[in-house]
KOLMI-112304 format. One line per 5 residues: number of its first residue (from 0); their letters; for each residue x, z, y of C-alpha. Coordinates in Angstrom, 1 decimal, always signed. Layout:
NUM	a	X Z Y ~ ...
END
This chain:
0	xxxxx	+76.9 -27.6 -150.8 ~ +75.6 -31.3 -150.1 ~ +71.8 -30.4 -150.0 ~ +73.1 -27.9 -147.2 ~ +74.9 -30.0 -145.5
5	xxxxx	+73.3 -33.5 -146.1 ~ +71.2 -35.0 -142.9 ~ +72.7 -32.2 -140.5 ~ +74.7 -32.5 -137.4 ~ +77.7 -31.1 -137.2
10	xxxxx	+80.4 -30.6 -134.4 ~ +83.9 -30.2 -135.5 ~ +86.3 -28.6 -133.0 ~ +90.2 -29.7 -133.5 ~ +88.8 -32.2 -136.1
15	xxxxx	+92.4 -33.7 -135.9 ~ +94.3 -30.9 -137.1 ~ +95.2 -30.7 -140.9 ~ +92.3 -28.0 -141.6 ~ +89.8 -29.9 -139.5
20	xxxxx	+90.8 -33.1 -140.5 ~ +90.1 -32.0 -144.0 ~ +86.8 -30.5 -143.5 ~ +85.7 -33.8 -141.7 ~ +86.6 -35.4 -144.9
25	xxxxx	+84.8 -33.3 -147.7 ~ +82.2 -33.1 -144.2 ~ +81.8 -37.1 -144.3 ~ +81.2 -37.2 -148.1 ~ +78.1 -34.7 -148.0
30	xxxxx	+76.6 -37.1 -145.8 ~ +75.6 -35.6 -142.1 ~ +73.4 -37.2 -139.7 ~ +75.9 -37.3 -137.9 ~ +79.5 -35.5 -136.7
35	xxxxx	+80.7 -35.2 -133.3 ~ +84.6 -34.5 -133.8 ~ +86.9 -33.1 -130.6 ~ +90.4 -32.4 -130.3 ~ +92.7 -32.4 -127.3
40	xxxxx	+95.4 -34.9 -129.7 ~ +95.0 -38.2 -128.0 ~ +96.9 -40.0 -131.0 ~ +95.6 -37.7 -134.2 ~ +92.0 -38.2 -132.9
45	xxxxx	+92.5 -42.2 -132.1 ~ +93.5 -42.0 -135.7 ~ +91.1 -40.1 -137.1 ~ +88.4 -42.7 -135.3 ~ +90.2 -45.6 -137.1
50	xxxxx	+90.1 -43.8 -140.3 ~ +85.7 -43.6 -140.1 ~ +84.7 -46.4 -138.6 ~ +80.6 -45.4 -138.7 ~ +77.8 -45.3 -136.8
55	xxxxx	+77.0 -41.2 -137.2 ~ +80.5 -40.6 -136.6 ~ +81.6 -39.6 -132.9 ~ +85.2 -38.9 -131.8 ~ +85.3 -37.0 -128.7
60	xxxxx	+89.1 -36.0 -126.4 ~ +88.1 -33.1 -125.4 ~ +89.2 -29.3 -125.2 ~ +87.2 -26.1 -126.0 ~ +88.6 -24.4 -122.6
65	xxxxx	+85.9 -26.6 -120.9 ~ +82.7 -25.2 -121.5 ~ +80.8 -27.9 -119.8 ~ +81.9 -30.9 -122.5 ~ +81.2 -28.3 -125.4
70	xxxxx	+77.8 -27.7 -124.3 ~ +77.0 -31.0 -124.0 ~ +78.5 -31.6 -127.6 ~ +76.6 -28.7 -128.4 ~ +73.1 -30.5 -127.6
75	xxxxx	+70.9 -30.9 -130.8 ~ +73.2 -29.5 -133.1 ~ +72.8 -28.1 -136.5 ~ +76.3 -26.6 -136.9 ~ +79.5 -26.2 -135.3
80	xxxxx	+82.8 -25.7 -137.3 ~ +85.7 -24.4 -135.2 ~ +88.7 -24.8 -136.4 ~ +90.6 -25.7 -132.3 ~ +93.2 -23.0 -131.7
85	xxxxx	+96.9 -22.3 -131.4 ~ +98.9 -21.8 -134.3 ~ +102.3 -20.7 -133.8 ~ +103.5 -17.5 -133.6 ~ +106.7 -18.3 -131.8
90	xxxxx	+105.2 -20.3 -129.2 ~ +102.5 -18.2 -128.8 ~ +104.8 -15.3 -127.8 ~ +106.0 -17.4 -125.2 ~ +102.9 -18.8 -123.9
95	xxxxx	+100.2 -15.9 -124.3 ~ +98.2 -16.6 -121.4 ~ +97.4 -20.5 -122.7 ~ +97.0 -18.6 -126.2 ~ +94.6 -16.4 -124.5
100	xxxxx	+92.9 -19.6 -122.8 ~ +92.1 -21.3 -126.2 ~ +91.9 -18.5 -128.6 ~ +90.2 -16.2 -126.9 ~ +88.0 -17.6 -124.1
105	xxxxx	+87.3 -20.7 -126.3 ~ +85.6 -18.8 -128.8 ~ +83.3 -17.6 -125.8 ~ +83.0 -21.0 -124.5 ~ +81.7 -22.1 -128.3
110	xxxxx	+79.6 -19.3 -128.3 ~ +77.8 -20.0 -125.4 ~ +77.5 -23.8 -126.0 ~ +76.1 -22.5 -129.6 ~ +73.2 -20.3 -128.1
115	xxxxx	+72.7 -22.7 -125.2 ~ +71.9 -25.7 -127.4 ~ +70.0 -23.8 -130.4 ~ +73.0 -24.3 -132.9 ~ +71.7 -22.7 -136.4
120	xxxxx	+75.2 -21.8 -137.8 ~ +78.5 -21.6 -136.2 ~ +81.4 -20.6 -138.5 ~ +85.0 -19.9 -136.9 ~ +88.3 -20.7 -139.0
125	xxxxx	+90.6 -17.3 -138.5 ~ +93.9 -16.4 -140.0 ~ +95.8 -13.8 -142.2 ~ +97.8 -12.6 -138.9 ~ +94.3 -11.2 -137.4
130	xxxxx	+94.6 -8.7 -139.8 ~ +96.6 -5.6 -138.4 ~ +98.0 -8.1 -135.6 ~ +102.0 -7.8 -134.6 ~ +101.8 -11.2 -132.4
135	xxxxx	+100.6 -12.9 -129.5 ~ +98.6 -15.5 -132.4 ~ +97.6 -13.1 -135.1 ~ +95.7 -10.7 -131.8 ~ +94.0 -14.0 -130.1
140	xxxxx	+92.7 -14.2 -133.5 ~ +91.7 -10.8 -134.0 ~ +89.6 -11.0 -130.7 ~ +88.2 -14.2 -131.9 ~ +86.7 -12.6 -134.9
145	xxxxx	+85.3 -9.6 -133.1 ~ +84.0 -12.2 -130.5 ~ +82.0 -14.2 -133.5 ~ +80.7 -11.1 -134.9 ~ +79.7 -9.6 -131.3
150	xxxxx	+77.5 -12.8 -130.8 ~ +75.7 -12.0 -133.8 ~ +75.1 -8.4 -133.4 ~ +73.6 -9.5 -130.1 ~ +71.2 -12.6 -131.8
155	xxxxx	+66.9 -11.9 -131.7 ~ +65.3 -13.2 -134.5 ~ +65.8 -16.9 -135.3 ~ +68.8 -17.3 -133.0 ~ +72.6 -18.7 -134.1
160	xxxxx	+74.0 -17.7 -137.4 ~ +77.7 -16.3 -136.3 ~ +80.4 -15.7 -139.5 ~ +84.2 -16.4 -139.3 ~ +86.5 -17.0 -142.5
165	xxxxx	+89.9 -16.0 -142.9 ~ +92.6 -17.4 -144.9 ~ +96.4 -17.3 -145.3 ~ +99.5 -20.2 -145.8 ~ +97.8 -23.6 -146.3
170	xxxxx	+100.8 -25.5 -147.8 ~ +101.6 -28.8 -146.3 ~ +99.8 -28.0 -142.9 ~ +101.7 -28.0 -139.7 ~ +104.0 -25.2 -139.5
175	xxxxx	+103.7 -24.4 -142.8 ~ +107.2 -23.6 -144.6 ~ +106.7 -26.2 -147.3 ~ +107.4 -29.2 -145.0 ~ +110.3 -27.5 -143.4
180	xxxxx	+111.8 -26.4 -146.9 ~ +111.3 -30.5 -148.2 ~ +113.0 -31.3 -144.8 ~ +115.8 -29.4 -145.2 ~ +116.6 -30.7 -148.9
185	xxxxx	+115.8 -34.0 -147.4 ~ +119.1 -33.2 -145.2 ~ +120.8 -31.5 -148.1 ~ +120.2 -28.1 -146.9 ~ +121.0 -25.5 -146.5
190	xxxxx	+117.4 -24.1 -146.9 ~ +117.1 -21.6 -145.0 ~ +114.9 -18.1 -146.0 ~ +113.9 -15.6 -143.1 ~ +113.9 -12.6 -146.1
195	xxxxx	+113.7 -12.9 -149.7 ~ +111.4 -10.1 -150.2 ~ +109.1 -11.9 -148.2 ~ +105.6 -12.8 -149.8 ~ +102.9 -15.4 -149.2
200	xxxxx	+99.4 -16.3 -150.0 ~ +99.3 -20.2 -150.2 ~ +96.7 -22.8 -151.1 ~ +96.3 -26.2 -150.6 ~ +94.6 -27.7 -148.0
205	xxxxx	+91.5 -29.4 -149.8 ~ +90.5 -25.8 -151.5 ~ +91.3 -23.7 -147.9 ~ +88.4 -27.0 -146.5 ~ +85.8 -26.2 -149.6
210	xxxxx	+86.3 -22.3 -149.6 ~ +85.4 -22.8 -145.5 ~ +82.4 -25.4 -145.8 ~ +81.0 -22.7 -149.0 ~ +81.2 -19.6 -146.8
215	xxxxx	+79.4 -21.3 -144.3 ~ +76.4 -21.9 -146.9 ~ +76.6 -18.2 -147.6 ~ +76.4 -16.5 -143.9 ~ +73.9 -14.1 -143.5
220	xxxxx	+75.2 -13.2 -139.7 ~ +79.1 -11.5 -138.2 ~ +80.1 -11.5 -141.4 ~ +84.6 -12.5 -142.4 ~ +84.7 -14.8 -145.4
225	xxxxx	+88.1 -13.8 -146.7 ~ +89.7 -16.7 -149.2 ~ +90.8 -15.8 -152.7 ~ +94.3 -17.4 -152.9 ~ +97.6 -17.1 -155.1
230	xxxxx	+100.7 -15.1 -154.5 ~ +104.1 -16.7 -154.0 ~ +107.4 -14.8 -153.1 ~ +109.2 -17.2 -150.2 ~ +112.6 -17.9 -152.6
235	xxxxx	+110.7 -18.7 -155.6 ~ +108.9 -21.2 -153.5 ~ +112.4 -22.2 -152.1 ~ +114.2 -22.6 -155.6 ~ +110.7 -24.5 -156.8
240	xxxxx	+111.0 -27.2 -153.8 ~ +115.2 -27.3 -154.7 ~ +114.5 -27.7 -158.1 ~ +111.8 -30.7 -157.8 ~ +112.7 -32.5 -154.6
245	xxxxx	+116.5 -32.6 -154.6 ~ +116.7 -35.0 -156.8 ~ +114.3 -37.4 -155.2 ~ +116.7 -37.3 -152.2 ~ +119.4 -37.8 -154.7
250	xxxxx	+121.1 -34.1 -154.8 ~ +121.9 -31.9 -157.9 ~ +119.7 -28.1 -157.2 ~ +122.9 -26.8 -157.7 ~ +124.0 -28.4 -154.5
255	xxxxx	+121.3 -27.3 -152.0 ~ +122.5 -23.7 -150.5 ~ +120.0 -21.3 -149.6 ~ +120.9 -19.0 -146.5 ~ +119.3 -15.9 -145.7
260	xxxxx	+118.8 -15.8 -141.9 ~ +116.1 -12.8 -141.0 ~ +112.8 -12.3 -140.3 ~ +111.1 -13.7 -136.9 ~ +110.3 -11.2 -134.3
265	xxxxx	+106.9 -10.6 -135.2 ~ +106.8 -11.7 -138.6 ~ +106.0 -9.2 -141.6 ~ +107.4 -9.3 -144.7 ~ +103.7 -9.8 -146.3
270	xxxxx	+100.2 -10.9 -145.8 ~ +97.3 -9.0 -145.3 ~ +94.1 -11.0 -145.8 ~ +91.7 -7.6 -145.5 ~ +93.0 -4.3 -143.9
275	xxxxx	+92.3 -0.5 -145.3 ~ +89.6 +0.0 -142.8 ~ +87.9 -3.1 -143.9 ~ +87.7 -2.2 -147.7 ~ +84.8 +0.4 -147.7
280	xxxxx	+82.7 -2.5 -145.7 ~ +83.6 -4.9 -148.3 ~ +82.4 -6.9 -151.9 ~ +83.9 -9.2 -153.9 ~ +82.2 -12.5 -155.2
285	xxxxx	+83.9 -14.9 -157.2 ~ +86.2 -17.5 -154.9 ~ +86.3 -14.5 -151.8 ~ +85.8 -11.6 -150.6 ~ +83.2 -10.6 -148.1
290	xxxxx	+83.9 -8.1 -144.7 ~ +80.6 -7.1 -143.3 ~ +80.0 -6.5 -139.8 ~ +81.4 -2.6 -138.3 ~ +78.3 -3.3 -136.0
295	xxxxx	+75.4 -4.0 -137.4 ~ +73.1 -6.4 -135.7 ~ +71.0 -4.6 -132.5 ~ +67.8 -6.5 -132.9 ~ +67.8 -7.4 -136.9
300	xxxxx	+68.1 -5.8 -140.5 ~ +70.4 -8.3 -142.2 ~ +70.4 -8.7 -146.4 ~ +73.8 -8.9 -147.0 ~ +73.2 -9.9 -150.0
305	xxxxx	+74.9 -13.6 -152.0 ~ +75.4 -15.2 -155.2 ~ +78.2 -15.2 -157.5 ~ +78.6 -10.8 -156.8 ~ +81.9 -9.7 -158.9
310	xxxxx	+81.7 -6.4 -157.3 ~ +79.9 -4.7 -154.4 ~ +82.8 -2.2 -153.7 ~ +86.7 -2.4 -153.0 ~ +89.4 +0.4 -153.8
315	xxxxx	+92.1 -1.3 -151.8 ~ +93.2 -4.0 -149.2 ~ +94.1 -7.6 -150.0 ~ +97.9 -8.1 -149.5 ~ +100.5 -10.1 -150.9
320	xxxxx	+102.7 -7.4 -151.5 ~ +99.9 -5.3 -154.1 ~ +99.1 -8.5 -155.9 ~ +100.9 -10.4 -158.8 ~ +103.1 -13.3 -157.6
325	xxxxx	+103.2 -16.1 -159.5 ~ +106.1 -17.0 -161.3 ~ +108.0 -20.2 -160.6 ~ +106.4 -22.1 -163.4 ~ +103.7 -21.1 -162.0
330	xxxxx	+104.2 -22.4 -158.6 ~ +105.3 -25.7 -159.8 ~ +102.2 -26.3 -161.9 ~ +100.2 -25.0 -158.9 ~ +102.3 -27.7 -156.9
335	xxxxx	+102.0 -30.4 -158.6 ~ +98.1 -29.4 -160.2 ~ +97.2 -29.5 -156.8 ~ +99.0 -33.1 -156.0 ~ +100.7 -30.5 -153.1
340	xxxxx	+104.3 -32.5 -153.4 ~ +102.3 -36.0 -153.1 ~ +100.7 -35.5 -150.2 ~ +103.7 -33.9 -148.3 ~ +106.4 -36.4 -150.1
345	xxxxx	+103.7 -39.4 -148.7 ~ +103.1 -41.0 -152.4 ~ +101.7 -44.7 -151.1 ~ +100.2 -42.9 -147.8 ~ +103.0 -43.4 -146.3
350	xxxxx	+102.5 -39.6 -144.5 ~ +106.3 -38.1 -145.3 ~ +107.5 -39.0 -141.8 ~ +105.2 -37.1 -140.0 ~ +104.6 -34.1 -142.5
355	xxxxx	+108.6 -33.8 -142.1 ~ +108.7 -34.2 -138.4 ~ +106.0 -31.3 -138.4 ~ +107.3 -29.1 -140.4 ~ +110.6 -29.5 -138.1
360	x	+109.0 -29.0 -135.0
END
C-alpha cells in the first residue's frame, strides 16, 4: 500500500473522528505529499494538529455541507477519504433533516468538489446499517453509497475513481458498546444489554483503517468494499469486559449485574454487512468481500477484476446471525491480541477519560 500512497495528496474529511483519525495515522506513515485534514471538532482537530506538527500536514475547521471550502480543499488532489458523517442512530431519529444535510447532501458536495478539481480516487467510509436500512442513519447511508456509485456510472474515460467500503462495530470508537460496557463496571454496574440474542460484527479500529486504505488500492469504479470481521454475541462481550475489567476497578465479576433492558427503536437484533440482492453481484477475496455496481458504468467497460480472488460467486448474505460467533475465549484473546482494552482502559495515553465520557454520551 505505501508505493500507492507515497508522494500523493490526500484530503481526509472528519480526520478527527476515531476512523479518520486512524486512517490519518497509518495515512502519515505511508508518506503523502501532503494531507489536508477537515472536521467541524474545534478541540479534536486542534489536537490532532498538535499531534503532527509537519510541514505537508494541513488541519482545516471546516464542514462538508459547504461545498465552496471542499472544493477549494479539493484543488490538486490525488485522493479524498471521507469518513465526515453522523453516527448515531438515536440522534439521528431525532434530527433527520441535519442527518440528511451531512449524510446525504455532503456526499454530493464531495462529489462535486472531486470532479471539479480532477480528484483520481475518492473512497466513502459507509456502515453495516446501510444494509436493508431501519433508521434515519443506516438510510442517509444507504443514499450515500448509491450516490458514490451513481458518480461513477456517470465518469468518461479518465475521470474520478468512485468506490465506498462498508464495515460494522469498530470497538472502542465513539458510540461503540465497549466504552459504555467498561463505563458501567467502572461504576459497578449494572451493565446493561438491550437483548441477549443480539449479535455483532466488531473489529478494532487499526484493522477497520488498513482494510479502508487497501480497498481503496483495489477500486476499479462504484464498487462496496465489504470488511471481513469476527462475530460476537452482545452478553458474551458483556461477561468478557466483567470478567477482565472488574477487577481493575476493584470489583469481584460476580458482583457486576447484568440487566436486560430491550432493544432500541430501530435496532435489529443482527448485522447485515451484504443483503440477498447483493450476493449474485458479489466475490469474495481474502480480507473482504466485493459488491459490484447494479448499474454499470454509462460511458466505460470496467474489469472488475483484483488480486487475492477466494471466490467469484456468493450463495448467501453476510450477517451476524448465519456466521459462527466466537466464543468468549475467543473474544478475550481477540481483545487483548488486538491491545483493544489498552487503548480504551488509556495504558500510559492517558485516553480512559474521554473514551469513557464517549461511550456515555
Amino acid at each position: 500500500m505505501k508505493d500507492f500512497y507515497s508522494g500523493k495528496k490526500i484530503l481526509v474529511t472528519g480526520a478527527a473522528g476515531t476512523v479518520g483519525s486512524e486512517i490519518v495515522r497509518q495515512l502519515h506513515a505511508f508518506g503523502p505529499s501532503e494531507l489536508r485534514l477537515v472536521d467541524n471538532n474545534e478541540s479534536a482537530l486542534f489536537f490532532l494538529m498538535e499531534r503532527y506538527k509537519s510541514r505537508n500536514i494541513f488541519c482545516f475547521l471546516g464542514d462538508v455541507r459547504d461545498p465552496g471550502k471542499l472544493k477549494k480543499l479539493s484543488e490538486g488532489l490525488d485522493i479524498i477519504i471521507h469518513c465526515a458523517a453522523f453516527k448515531h442512530v438515536i440522534l439521528s431519529e431525532y434530527n433527520p433533516f441535519d442527518v440528511a444535510q451531512t449524510n446525504i447532501f455532503g456526499v454530493e458536495n464531495i462529489i462535486r468538489s472531486a470532479k471539479a478539481g480532477g480528484v483520481k480516487h475518492v473512497l466513502f467510509t459507509s456502515s453495516d446499517k446501510a444494509v436493508n436500512p431501519t433508521n434515519v442513519m443506516g438510510t442517509s447511508k444507504l443514499m450515500g453509497e448509491r450516490l458514490i456509485t451513481a458518480a461513477n456510472a456517470l465518469k468518461n474515460g479518465d475521470g474520478t475513481i468512485f468506490s465506498s467500503s462498508r464495515f460494522g462495530n469498530v470497538i472502542g470508537s465513539r458510540g461503540s458498546v465497549v466504552p459504555l460496557f467498561i463505563s458501567q463496571i467502572r461504576k459497578g454496574g449494572p451493565v446493561t444489554l438491550t437483548d441477549k440474542r443480539m449479535t455483532r460484527f466488531i473489529m478494532s479500529i487499526r484493522a477497520s483503517a488498513t482494510l479502508v486504505l487497501k480497498a481503496l488500492t483495489q477500486a476499479r469504479g462504484g464498487e462496496v468494499f465489504v470488511t471481513k470481521m469476527p462475530v460476537a454475541r452482545i452478553s458474551d462481550l458483556a461477561q468478557v469486559l466483567i470478567e477482565t475489567m472488574a477487577p481493575r476497578f476493584g470489583y469481584k465479576p460476580s458482583a457486576i449485574r447484568t440487566v436486560e433492558i430491550g432493544a432500541k427503536p430501530g435496532e435489529k437484533l443482527y448485522e447485515e454487512l451484504m443483503s440477498d440482492e447483493e450476493v449474485s453481484r458479489s466475490m469474495e477475496l481474502k480480507d473482504m468481500f466485493v459488491i459490484t455496481p447494479a448499474f454499470k458504468s454509462i460511458y466505460q467497460s470496467i474489469d472488475y477484476s483484483y488480486p487475492d480472488v477466494v471466490s467469484m460467486g456468493l450463495t448467501k448474505s453476510y450477517v451476524s446471525a448465519t456466521e459462527k460467533p466466537m466464543g468468549k475465549d475467543d473474544i478475550r484473546d481477540y481483545l487483548l491480541k488486538n491491545g483493544l482494552l489498552d487503548d480504551i482502559w488509556g495504558g500510559q495515553t492517558g485516553r480512559t477519560e474521554s473514551f469513557l465520557t464517549e461511550g456515555a454520551a
